[in-house]
C-alpha positions in Angstrom: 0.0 0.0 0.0 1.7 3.6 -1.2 1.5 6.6 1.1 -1.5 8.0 -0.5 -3.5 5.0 -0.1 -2.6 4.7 3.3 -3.4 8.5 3.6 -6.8 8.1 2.7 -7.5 4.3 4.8 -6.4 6.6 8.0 -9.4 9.8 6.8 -11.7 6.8 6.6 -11.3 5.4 9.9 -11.4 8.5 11.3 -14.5 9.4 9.6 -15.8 6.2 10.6 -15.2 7.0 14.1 -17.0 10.6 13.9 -20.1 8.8 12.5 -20.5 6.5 14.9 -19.9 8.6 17.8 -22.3 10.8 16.7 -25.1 8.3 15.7 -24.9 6.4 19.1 -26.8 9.0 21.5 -29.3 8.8 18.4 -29.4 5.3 18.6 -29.4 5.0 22.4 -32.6 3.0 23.5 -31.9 3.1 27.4 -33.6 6.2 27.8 -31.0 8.4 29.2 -30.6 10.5 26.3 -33.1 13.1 25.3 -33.6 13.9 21.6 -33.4 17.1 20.4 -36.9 17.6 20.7 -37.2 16.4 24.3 -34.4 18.4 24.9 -36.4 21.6 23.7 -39.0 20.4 25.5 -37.3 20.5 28.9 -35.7 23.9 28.6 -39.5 24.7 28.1 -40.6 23.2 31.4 -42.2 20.1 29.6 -42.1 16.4 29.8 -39.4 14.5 27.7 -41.1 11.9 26.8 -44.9 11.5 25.3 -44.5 7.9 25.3 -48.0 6.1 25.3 -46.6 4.0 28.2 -46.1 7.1 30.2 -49.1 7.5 32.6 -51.4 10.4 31.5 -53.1 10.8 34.8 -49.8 11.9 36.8 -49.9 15.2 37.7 -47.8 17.1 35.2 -47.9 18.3 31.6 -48.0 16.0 28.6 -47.6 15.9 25.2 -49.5 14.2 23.0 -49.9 13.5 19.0 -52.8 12.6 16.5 -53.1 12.2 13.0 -55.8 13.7 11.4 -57.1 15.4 8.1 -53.4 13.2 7.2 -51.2 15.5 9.5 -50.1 14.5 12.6 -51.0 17.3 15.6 -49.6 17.7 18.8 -51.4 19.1 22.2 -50.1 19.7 25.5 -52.2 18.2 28.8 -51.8 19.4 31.8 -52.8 17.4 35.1 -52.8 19.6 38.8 -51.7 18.4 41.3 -54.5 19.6 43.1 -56.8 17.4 41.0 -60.2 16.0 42.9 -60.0 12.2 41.7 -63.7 11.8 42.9 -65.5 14.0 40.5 -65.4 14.7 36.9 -62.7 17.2 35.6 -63.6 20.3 34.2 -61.6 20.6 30.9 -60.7 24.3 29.6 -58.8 24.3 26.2 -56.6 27.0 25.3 -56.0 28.2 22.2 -52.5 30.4 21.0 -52.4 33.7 18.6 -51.1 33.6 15.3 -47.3 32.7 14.8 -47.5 31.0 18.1 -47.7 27.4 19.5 -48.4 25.1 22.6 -45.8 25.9 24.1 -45.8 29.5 24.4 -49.5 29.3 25.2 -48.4 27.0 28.2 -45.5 29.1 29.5 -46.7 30.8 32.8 -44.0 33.7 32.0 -47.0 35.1 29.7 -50.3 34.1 30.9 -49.8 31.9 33.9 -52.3 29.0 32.7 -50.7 26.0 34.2 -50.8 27.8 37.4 -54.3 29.0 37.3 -54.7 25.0 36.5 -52.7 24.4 39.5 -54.8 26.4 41.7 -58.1 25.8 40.1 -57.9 22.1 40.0 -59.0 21.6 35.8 -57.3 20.0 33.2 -56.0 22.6 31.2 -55.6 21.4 27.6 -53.1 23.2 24.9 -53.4 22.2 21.5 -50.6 23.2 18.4 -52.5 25.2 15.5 -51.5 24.1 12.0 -48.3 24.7 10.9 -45.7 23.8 7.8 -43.0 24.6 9.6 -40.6 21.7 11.7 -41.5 21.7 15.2 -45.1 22.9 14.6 -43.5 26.7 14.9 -45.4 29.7 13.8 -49.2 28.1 13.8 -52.2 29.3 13.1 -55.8 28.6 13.4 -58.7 28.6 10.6 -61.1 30.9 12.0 -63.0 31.4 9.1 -61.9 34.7 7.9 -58.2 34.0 9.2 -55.2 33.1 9.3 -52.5 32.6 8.1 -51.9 28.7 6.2 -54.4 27.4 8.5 -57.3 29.3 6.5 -55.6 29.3 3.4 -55.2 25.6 3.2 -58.9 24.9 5.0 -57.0 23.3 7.5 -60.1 20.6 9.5 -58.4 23.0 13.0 -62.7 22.1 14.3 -62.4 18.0 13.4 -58.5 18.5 15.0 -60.7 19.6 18.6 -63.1 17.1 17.9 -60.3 14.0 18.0 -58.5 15.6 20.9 -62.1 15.5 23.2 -62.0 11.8 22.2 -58.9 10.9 23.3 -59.4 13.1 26.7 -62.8 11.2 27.6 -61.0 8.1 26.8 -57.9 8.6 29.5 -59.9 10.7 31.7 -63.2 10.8 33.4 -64.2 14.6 32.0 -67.1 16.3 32.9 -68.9 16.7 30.0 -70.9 19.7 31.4 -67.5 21.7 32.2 -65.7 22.0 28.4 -64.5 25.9 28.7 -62.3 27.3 25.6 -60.3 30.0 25.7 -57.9 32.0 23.1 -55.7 34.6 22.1 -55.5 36.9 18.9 -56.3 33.9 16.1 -57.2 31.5 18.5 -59.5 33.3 20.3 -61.3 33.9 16.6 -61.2 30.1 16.5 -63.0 30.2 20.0 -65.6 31.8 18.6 -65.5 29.1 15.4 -65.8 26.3 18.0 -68.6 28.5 19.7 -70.5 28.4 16.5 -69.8 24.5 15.3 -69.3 22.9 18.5 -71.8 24.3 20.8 -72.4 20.6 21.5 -69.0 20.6 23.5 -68.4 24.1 24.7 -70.4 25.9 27.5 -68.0 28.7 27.0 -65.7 30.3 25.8 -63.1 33.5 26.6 -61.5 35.6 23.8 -59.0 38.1 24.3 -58.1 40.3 21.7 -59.7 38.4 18.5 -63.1 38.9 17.2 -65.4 36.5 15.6 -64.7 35.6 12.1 -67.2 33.3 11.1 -69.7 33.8 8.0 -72.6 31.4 8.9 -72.7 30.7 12.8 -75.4 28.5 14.0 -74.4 27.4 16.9 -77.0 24.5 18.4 -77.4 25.6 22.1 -76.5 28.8 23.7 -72.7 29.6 24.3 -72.0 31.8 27.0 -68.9 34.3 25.9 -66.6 36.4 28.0 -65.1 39.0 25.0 -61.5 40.7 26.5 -59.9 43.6 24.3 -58.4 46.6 24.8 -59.7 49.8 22.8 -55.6 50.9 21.9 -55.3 47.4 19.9 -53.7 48.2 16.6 -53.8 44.7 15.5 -57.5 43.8 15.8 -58.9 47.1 16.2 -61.5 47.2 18.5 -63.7 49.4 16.4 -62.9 46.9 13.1 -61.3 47.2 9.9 -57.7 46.1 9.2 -55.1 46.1 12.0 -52.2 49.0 11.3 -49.8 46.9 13.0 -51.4 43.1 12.2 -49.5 40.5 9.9 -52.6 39.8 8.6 -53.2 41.5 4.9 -56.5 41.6 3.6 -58.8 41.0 6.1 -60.9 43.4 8.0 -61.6 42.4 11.4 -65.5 42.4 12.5 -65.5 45.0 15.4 -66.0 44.2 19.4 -69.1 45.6 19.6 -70.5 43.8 16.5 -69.0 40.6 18.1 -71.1 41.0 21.1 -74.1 42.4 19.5 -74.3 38.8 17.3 -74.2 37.0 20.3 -76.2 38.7 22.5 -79.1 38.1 19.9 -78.1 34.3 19.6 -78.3 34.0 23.2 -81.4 35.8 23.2 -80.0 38.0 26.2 -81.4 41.4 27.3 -79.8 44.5 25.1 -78.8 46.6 28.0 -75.9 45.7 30.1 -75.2 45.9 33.5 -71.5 47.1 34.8 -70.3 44.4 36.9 -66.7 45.6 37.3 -65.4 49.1 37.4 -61.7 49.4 38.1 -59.1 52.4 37.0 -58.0 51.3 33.1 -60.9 49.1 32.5 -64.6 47.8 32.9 -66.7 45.1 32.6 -70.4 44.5 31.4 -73.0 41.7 31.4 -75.9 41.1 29.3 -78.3 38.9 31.2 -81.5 37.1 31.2 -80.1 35.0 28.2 -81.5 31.8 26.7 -80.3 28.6 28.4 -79.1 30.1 31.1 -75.6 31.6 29.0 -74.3 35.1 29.7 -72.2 37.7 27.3 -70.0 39.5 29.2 -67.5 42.0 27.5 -64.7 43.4 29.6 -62.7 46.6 28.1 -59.2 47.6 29.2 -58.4 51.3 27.8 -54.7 50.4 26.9 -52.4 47.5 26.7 -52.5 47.1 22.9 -52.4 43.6 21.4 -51.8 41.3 24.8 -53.2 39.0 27.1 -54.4 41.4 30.4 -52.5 40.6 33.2 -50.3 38.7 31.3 -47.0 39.7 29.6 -46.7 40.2 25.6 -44.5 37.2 24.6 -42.6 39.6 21.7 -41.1 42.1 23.9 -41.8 40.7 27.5 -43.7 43.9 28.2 -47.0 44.0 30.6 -50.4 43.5 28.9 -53.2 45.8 30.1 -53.0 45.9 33.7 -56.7 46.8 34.8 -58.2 43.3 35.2 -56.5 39.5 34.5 -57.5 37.4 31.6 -56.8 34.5 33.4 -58.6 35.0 36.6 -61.9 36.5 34.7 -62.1 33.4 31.9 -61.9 30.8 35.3 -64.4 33.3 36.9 -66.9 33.3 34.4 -66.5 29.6 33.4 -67.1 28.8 37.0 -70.3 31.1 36.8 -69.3 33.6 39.1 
């Protein structure tokens, strides 16, 4: 064998060497090393695995995948630890803006879900929007009118809900009378879509900052609906029309008050509220005497812009309005008080 041919036996072996060292974690079965993505996952505060085996009632959060419409979708559960085993769980879903995901929707640096599920004792549900992109990053909901890849492709986001209610009554014993949704931005305009095509499932719902989208909503029971926005939001202006600041391009958003005037009717409430909460910044009012025993509530901060109130705007880490909390009010008004 010449020098040369000796040369290049030595780069092989080496480069033997780096493939193998490198494809062993990845080929590790014992358990002890993470993937990337369960890596990811545990710098977000979530469970490595979401192994089948692993047991879904253990208090915790857990992530979970479907197939369905021929694209598999994820979801986050979480368990409390403060869960009453002798009685049904109430369920509240919640759904992420546009360009977000589960995860973010489940970090308690912006909205503080998994602790108000802590405290609260419900199973607090976080499902991934649809998404082309690896990791289910950027997401978005069909709402109807919006957004994003979601609406454009017609993406079955409703039929998505549907399978994940299965699989919840299947590994839990769920109150069916206690299905709550809420959402930000997009998903709280797919709140409203599940409002209108689900009404079978969910006795309420809470939307912050997103308006109703839907063109023919026929929803077959009354859905109460807590409405959250603040007036200064210059992405789904609270008067209507397109957003100044809003990635969204061509859409004109149906203004708050239209929002609650169409439900109001649906729920066949009475067309004068009464104000209910009047703190500095903000207000709330509540249109009562509805059908079926639902409310419409519709609580206005005066500034904040585009943000979850109480919470903390996940682009800049700034405060949301500040005159009431999202998170307390949506558990509030599911709860009935």
């Amino acid at each position: 064998m010449n020098d040369r041919s000796a040369g290049r036996g030595r780069c092989f072996a080496i480069l033997a060497a780096l493939v193998v060292a490198l494809l062993a974690p990845a080929c590790a079965r014992d358990g002890d090393r993470p993937t990337l993505r369960e890596r990811i996952a545990e710098r977000a505060g979530l469970p490595r695995s979401k192994s089948p085996d692993a047991d879904p009632a253990r208090p915790g959060t857990h992530r979970f995948a479907l197939v369905h419409d021929g694209v598999e979708r994820e979801y986050l559960v979480h368990v409390p630890r403060s869960v009453d085993r002798s009685r049904p769980l109430a369920v509240v879903f919640s759904f992420h803006g546009g360009g977000g995901n589960m995860m973010l929707q489940a970090d308690d640096r912006y909205h503080g879900l998994v602790a108000k599920s802590e405290s609260a004792g419900y199973l607090a549900v976080f499902p991934n929007g649809y998404s082309r992109m690896p990791g289910g990053r950027l997401a978005t909901w069909n709402a109807g009118s919006c957004c994003g890849a979601a609406a454009q492709r017609g993406a079955d986001d409703v039929g998505f809900v549907r399978a994940i209610v299965r699989e919840l009554r299947a590994r839990y014993a769920v109150d069916p009378d206690r299905i709550f949704a809420n959402g930000f931005s997009n998903g709280a305009m797919f709140a409203y879509r599940l409002a209108c095509e689900m009404a079978d499932t969910f006795r309420a719902i809470a939307a912050v900052a997103g308006t109703e989208g839907v063109a023919d909503c026929r929803p077959g029971r009354p859905v109460s609906v807590l409405h959250m926005h603040a007036r200064d939001d210059d992405h789904v202006p609270f008067d209507g029309g397109a957003g100044r600041a809003s990635v969204t391009r061509g859409v004109d958003f149906v203004s708050v008050p239209q929002t609650i005037t169409r439900w109001v009717r649906r729920n066949a409430c009475q067309t004068t509220p009464r104000r209910v909460l009047q703190r500095p910044g903000g207000f709330c009012e509540s249109y009562e005497g509805c059908r079926g025993g639902a409310r419409v509530m519709l609580c206005v901060a005066e500034s904040g812009g585009h943000a979850w109130p109480g919470g903390s705007k996940i682009t800049t880490g700034e405060p949301g309005p500040t005159a009431f909390s999202a998170t307390e009010l949506s558990w509030e008004f599911f709860s009935g008080r």
